[in-house]
FIZALO-301438 format. One record per residue: residue in one letter; x, y, z of N, C-alpha, C in turn. Coordinates in pm, 1 decimal. Layout:
BEGIN
<pt><rest>A</rest><n_east>X</n_east><n_north>Y</n_north><n_up>Z</n_up><ca_east>X</ca_east><ca_north>Y</ca_north><ca_up>Z</ca_up><c_east>X</c_east><c_north>Y</c_north><c_up>Z</c_up></pt>
...
//
This chain:
BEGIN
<pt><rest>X</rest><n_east>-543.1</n_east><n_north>1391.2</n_north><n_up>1889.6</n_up><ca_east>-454.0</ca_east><ca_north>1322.9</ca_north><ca_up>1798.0</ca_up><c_east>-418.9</c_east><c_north>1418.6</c_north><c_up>1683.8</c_up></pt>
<pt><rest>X</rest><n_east>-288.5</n_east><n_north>1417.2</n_north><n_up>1613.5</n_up><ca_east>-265.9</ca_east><ca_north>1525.5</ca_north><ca_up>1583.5</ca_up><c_east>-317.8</c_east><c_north>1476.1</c_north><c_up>1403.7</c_up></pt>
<pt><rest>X</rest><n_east>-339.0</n_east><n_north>1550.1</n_north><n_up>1304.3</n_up><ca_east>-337.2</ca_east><ca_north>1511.0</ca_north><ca_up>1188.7</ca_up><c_east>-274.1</c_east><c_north>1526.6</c_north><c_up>1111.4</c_up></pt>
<pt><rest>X</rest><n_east>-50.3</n_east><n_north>1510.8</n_north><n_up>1174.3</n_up><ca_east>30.9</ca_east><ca_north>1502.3</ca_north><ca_up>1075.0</ca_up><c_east>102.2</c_east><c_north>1361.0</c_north><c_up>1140.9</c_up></pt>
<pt><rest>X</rest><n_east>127.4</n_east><n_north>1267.9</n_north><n_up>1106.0</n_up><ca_east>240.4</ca_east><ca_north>1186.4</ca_north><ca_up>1171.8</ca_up><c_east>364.1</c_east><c_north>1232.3</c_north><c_up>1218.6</c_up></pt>
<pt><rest>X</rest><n_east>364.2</n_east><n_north>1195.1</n_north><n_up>1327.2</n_up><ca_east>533.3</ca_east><ca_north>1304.1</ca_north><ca_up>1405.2</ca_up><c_east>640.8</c_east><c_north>1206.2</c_north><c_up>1397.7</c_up></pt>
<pt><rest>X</rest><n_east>654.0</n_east><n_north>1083.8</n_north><n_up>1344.9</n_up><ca_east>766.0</ca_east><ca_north>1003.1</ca_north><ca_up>1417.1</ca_up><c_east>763.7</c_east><c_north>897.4</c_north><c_up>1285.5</c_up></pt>
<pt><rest>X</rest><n_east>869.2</n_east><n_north>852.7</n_north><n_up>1221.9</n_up><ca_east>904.3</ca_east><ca_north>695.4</ca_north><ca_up>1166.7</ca_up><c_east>874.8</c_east><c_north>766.8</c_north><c_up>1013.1</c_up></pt>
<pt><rest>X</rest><n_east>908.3</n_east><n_north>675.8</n_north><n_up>942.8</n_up><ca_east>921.2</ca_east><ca_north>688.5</ca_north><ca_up>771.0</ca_up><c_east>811.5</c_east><c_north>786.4</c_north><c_up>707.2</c_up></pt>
<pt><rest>X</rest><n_east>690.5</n_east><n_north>778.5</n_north><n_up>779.4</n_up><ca_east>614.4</ca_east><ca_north>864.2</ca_north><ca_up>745.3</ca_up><c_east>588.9</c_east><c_north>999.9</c_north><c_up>791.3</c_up></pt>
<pt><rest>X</rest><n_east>706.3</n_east><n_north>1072.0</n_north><n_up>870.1</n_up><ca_east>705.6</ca_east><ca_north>1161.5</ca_north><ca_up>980.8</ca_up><c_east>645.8</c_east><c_north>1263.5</c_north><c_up>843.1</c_up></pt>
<pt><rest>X</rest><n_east>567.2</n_east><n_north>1402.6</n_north><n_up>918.7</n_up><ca_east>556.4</ca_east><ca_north>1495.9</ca_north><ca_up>801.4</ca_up><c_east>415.2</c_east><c_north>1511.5</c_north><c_up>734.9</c_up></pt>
<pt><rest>X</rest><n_east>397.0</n_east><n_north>1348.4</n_north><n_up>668.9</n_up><ca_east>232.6</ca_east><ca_north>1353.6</ca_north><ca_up>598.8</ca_up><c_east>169.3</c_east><c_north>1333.0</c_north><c_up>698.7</c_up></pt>
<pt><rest>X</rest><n_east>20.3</n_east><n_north>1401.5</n_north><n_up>633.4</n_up><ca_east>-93.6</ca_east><ca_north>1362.9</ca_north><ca_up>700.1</ca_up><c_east>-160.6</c_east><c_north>1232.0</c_north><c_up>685.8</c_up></pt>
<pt><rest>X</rest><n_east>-249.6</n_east><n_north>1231.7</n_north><n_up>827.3</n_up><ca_east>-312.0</ca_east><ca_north>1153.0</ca_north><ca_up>824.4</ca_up><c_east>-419.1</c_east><c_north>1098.8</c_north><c_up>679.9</c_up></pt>
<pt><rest>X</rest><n_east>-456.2</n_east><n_north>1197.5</n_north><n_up>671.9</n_up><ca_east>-533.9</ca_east><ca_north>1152.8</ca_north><ca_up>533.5</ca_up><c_east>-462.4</c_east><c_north>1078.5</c_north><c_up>415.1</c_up></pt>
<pt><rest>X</rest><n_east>-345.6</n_east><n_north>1144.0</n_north><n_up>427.0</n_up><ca_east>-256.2</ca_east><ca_north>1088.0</ca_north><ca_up>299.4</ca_up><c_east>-250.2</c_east><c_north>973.4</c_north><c_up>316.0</c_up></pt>
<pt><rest>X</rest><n_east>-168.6</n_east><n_north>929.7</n_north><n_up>400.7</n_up><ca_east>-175.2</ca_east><ca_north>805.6</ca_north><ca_up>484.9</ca_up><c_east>-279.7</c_east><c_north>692.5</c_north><c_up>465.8</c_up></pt>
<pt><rest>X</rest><n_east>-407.9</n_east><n_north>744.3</n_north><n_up>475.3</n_up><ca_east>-531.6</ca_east><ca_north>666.2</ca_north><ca_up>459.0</ca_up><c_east>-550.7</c_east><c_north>662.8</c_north><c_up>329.0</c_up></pt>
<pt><rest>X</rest><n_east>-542.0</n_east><n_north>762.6</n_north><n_up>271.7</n_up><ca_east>-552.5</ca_east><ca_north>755.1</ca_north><ca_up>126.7</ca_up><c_east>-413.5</c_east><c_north>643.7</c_north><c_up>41.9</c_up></pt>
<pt><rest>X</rest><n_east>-304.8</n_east><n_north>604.0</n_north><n_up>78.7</n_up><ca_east>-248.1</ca_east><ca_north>554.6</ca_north><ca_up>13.2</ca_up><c_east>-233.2</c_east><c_north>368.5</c_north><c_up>74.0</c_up></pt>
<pt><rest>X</rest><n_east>-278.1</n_east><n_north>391.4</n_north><n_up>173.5</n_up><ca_east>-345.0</ca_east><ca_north>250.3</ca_north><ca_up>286.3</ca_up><c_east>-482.7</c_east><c_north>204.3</c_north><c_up>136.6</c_up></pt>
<pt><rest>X</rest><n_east>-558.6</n_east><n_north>289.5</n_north><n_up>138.1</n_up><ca_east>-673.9</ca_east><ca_north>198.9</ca_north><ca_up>53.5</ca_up><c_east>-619.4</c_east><c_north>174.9</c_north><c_up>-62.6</c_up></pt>
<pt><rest>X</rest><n_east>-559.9</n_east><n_north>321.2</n_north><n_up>-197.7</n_up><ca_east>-490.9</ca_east><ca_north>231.9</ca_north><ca_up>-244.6</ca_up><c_east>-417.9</c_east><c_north>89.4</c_north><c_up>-267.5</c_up></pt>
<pt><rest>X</rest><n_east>-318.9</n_east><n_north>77.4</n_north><n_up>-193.8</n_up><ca_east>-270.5</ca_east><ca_north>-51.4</ca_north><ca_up>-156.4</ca_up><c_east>-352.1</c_east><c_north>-155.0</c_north><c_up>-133.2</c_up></pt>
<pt><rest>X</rest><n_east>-446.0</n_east><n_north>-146.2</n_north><n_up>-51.9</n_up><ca_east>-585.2</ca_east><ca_north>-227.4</ca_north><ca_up>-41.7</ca_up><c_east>-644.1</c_east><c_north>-287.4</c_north><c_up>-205.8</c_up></pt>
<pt><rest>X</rest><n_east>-652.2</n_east><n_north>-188.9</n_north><n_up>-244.0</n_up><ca_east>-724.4</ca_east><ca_north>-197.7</ca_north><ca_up>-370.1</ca_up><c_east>-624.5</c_east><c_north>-301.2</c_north><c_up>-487.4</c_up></pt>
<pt><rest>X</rest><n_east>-494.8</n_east><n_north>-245.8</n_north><n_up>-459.9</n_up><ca_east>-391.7</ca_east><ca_north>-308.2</ca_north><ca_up>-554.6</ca_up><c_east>-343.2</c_east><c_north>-470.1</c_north><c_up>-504.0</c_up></pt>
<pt><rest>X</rest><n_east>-400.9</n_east><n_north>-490.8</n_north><n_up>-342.7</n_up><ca_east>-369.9</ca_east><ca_north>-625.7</ca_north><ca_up>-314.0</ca_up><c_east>-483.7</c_east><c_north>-715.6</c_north><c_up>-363.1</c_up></pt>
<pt><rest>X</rest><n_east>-636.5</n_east><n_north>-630.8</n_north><n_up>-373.1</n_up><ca_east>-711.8</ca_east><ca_north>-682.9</ca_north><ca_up>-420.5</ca_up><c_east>-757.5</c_east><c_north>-798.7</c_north><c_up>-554.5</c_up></pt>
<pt><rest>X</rest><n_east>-706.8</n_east><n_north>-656.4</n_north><n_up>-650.0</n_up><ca_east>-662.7</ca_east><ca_north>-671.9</ca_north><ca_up>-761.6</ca_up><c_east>-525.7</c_east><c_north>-759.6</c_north><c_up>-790.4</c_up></pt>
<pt><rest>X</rest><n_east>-437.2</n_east><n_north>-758.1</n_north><n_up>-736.6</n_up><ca_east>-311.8</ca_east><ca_north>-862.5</ca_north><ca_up>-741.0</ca_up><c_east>-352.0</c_east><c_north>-989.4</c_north><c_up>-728.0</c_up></pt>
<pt><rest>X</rest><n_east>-442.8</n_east><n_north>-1037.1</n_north><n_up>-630.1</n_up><ca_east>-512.8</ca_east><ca_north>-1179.7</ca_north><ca_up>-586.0</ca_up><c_east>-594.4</c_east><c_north>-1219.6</c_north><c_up>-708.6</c_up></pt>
<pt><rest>X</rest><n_east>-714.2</n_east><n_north>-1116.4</n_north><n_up>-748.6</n_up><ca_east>-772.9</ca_east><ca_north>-1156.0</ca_north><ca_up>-847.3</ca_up><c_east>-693.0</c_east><c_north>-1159.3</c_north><c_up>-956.2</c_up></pt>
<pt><rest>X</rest><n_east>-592.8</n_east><n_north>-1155.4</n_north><n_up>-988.6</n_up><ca_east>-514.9</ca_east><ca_north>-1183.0</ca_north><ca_up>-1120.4</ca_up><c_east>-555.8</c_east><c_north>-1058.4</c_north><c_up>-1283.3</c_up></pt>
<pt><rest>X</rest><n_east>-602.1</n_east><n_north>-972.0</n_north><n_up>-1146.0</n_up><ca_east>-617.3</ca_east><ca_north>-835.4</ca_north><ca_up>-1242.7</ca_up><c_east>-529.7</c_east><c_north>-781.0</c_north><c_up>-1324.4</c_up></pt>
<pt><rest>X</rest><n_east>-363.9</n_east><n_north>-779.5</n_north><n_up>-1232.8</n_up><ca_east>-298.6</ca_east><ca_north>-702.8</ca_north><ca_up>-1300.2</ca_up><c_east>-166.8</c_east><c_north>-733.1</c_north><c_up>-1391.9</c_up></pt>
<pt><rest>X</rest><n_east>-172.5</n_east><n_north>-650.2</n_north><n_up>-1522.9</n_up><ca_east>-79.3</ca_east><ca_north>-711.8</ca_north><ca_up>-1584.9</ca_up><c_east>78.7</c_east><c_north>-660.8</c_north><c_up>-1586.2</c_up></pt>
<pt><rest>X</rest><n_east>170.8</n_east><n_north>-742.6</n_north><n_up>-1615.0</n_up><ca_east>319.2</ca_east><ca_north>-721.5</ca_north><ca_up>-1602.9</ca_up><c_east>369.5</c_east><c_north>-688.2</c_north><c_up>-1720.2</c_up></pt>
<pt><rest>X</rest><n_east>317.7</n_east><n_north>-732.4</n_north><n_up>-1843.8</n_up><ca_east>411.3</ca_east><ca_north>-735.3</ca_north><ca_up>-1951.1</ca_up><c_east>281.4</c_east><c_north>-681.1</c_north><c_up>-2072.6</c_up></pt>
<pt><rest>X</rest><n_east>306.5</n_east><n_north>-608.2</n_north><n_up>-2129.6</n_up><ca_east>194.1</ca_east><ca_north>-613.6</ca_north><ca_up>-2294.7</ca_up><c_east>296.8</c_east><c_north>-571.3</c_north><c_up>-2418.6</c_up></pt>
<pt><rest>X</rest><n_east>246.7</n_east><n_north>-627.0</n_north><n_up>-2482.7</n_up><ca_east>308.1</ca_east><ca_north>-557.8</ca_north><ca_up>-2647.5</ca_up><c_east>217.6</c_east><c_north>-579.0</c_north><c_up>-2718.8</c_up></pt>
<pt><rest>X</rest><n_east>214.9</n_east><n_north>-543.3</n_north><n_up>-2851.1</n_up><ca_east>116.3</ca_east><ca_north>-502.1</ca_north><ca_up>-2986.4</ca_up><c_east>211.6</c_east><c_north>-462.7</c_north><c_up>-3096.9</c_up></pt>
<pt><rest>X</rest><n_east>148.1</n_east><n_north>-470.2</n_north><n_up>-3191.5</n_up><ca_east>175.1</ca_east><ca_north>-430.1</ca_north><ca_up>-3302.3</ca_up><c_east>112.4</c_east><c_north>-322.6</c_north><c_up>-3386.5</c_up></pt>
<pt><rest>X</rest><n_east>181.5</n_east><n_north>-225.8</n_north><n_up>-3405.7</n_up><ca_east>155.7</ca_east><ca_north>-95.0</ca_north><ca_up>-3467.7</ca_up><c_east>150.6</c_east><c_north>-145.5</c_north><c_up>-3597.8</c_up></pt>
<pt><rest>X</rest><n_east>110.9</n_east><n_north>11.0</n_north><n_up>-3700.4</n_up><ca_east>138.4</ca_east><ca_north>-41.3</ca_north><ca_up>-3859.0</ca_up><c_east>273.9</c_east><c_north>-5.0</c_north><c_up>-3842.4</c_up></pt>
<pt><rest>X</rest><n_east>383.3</n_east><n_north>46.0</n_north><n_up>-3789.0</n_up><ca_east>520.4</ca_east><ca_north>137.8</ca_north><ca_up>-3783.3</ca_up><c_east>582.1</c_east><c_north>11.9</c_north><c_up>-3738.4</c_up></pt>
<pt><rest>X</rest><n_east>535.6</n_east><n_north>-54.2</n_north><n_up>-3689.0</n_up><ca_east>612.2</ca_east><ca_north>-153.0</ca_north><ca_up>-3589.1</ca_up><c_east>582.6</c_east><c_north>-194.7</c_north><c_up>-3478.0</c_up></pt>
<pt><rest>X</rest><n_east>618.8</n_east><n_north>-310.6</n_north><n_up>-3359.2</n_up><ca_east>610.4</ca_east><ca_north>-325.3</ca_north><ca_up>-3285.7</ca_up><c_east>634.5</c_east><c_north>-257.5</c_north><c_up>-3127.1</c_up></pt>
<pt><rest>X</rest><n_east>544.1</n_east><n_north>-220.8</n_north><n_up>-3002.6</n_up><ca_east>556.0</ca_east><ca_north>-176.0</ca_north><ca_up>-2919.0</ca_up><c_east>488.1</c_east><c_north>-256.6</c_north><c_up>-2830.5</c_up></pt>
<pt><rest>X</rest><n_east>586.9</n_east><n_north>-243.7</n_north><n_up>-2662.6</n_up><ca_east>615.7</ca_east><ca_north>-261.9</ca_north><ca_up>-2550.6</ca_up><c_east>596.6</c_east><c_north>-198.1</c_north><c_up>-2429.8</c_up></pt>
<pt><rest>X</rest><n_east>498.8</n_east><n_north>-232.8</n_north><n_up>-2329.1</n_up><ca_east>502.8</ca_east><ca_north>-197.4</ca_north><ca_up>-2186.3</ca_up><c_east>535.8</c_east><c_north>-307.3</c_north><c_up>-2077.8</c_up></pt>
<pt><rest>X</rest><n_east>622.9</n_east><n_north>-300.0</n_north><n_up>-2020.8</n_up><ca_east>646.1</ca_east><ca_north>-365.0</ca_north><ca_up>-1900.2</ca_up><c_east>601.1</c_east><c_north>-260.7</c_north><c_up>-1753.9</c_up></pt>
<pt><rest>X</rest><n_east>544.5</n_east><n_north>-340.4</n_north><n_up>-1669.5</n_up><ca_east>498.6</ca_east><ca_north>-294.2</ca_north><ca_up>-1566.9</ca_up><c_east>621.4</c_east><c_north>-366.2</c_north><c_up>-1461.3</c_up></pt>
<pt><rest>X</rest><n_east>713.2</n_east><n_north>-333.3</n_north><n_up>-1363.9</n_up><ca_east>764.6</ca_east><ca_north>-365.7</ca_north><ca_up>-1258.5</ca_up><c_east>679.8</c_east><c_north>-523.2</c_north><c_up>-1158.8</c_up></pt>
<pt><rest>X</rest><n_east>672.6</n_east><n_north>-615.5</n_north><n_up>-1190.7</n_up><ca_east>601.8</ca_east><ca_north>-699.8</ca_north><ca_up>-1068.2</ca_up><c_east>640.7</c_east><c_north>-683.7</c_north><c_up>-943.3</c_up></pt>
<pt><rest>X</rest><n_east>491.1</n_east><n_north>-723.3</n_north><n_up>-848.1</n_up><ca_east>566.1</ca_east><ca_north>-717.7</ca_north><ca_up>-677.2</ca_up><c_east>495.0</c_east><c_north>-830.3</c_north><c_up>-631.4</c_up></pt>
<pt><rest>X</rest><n_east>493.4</n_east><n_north>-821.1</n_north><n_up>-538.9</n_up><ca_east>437.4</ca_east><ca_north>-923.3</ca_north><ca_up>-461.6</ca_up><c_east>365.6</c_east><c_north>-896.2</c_north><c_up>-347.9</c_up></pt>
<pt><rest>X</rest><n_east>251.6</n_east><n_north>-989.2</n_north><n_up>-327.6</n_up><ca_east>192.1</ca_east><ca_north>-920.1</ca_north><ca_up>-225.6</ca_up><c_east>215.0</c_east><c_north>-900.8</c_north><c_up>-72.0</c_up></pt>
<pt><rest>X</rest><n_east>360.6</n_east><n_north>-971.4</n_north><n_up>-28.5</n_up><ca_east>363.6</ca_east><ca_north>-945.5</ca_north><ca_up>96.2</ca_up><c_east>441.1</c_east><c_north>-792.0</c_north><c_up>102.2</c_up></pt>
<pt><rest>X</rest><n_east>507.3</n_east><n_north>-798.2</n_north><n_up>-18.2</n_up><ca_east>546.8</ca_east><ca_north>-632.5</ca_north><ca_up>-43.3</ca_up><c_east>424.9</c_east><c_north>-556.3</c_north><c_up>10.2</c_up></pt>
<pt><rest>X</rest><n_east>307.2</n_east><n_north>-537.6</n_north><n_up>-79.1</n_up><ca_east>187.5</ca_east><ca_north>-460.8</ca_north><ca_up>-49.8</ca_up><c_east>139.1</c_east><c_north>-467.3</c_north><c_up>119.5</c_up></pt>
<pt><rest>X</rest><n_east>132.5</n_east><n_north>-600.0</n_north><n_up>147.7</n_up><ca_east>154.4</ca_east><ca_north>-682.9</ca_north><ca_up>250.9</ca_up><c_east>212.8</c_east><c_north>-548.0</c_north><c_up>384.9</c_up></pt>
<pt><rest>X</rest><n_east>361.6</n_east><n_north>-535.4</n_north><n_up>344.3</n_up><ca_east>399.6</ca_east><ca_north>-482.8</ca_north><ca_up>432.5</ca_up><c_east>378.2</c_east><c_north>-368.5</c_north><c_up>486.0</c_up></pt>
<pt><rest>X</rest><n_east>365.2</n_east><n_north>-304.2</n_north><n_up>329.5</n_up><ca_east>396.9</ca_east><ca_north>-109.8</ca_north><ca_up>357.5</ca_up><c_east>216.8</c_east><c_north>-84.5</c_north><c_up>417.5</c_up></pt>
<pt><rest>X</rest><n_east>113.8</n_east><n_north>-173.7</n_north><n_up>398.3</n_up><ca_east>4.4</ca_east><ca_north>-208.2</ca_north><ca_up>453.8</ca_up><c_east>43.7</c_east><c_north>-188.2</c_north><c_up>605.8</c_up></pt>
<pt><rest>X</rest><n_east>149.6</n_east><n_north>-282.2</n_north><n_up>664.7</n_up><ca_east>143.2</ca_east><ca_north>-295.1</ca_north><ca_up>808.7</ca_up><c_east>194.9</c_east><c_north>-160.5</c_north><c_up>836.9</c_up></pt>
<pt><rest>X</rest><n_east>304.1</n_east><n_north>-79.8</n_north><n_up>808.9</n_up><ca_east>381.9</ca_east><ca_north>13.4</ca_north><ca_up>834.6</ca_up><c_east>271.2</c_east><c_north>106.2</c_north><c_up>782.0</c_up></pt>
<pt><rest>X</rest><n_east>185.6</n_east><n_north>145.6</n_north><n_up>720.2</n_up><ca_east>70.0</ca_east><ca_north>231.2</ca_north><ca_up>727.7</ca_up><c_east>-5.3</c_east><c_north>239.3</c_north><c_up>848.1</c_up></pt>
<pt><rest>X</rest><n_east>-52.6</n_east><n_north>138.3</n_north><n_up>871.5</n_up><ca_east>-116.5</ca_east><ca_north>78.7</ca_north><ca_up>1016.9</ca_up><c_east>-80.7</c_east><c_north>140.4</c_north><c_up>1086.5</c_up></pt>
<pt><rest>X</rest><n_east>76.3</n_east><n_north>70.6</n_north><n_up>1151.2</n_up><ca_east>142.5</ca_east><ca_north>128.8</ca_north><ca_up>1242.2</ca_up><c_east>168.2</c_east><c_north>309.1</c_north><c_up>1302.4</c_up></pt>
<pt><rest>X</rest><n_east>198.4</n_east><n_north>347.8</n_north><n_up>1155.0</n_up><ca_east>157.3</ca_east><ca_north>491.6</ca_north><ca_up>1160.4</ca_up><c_east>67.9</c_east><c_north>540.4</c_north><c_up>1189.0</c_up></pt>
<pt><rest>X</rest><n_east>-75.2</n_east><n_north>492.4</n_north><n_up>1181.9</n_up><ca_east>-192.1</ca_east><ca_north>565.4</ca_north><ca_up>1146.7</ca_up><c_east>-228.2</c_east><c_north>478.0</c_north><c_up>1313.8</c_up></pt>
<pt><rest>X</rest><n_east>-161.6</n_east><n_north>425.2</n_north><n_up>1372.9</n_up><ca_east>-228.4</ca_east><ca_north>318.8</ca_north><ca_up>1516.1</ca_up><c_east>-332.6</c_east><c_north>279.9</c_north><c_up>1507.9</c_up></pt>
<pt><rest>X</rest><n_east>-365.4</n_east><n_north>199.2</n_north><n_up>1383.3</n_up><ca_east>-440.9</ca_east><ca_north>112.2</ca_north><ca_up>1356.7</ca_up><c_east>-408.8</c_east><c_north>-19.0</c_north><c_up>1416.1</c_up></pt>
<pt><rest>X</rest><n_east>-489.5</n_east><n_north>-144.6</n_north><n_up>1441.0</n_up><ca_east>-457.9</ca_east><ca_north>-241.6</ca_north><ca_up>1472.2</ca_up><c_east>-349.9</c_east><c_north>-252.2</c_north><c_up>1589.6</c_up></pt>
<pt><rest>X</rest><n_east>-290.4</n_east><n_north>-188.5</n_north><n_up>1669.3</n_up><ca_east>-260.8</ca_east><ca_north>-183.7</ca_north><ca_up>1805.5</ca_up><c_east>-330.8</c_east><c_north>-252.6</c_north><c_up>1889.8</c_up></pt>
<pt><rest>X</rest><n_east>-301.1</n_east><n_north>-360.3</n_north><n_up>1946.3</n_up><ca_east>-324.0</ca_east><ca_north>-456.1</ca_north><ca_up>2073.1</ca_up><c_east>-339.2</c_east><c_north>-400.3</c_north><c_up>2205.9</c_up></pt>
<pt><rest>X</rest><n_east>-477.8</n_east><n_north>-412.8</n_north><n_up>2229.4</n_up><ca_east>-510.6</ca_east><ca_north>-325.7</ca_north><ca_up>2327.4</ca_up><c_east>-410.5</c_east><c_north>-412.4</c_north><c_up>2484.5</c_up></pt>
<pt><rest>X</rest><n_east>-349.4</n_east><n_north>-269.6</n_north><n_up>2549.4</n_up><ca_east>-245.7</ca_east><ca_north>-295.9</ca_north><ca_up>2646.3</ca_up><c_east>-372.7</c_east><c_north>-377.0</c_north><c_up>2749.3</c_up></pt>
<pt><rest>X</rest><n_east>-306.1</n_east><n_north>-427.2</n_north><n_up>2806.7</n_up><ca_east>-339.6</ca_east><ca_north>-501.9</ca_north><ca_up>2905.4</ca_up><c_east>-355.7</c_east><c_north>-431.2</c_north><c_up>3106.5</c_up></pt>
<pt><rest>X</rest><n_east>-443.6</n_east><n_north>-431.3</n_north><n_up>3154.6</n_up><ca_east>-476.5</ca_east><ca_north>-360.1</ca_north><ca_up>3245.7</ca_up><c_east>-515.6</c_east><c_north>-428.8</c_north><c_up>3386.5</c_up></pt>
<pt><rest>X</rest><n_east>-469.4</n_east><n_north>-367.0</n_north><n_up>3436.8</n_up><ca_east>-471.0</ca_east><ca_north>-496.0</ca_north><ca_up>3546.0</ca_up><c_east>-558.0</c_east><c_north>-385.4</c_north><c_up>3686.0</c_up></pt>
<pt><rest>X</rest><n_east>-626.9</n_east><n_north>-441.1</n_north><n_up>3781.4</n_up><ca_east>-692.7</ca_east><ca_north>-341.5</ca_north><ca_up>3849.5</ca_up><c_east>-646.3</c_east><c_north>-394.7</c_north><c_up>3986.6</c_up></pt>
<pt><rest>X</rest><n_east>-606.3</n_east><n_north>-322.2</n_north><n_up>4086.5</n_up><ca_east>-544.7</ca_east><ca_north>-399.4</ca_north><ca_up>4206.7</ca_up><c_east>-633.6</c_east><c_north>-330.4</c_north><c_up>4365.6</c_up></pt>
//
């Protein structure tokens, strides 16, 4: 098996990368469920007031690029069916 992906959106990276950005995601769906992460903060300076907004997603987003990791990496593949005659 080779350890670059040859084919589909991820053609190019390695496998590791791959795995490495699979747990990521793992970690961030984790955290999304537990109500870890935040979208919006502000505060108040002595100068004045300041603002971070974070982008929200959703988890079938995470959800997905999860499956399309998979897929790349032929994880979770349904073992073919074999018939003996």
């Amino acid at each position: 098996m080779s350890d670059t992906i040859q084919v589909g959106a991820f053609a190019g990276m390695s496998r590791a990368a791959l795995e490495g950005y699979r747990t990521r995601l793992q970690e961030a769906l984790l955290a999304f469920g537990l109500g870890e992460k935040t979208v919006a903060v502000s505060y108040t300076q002595g100068t004045g007031s300041r603002s971070v907004t974070f982008t929200p997603t959703d988890d079938e987003k995470i959800r997905g690029i999860i499956r399309q990791l998979n897929a790349a990496l032929g994880v979770g593949r349904r073992a073919q069916r074999v018939v003996f005659r």
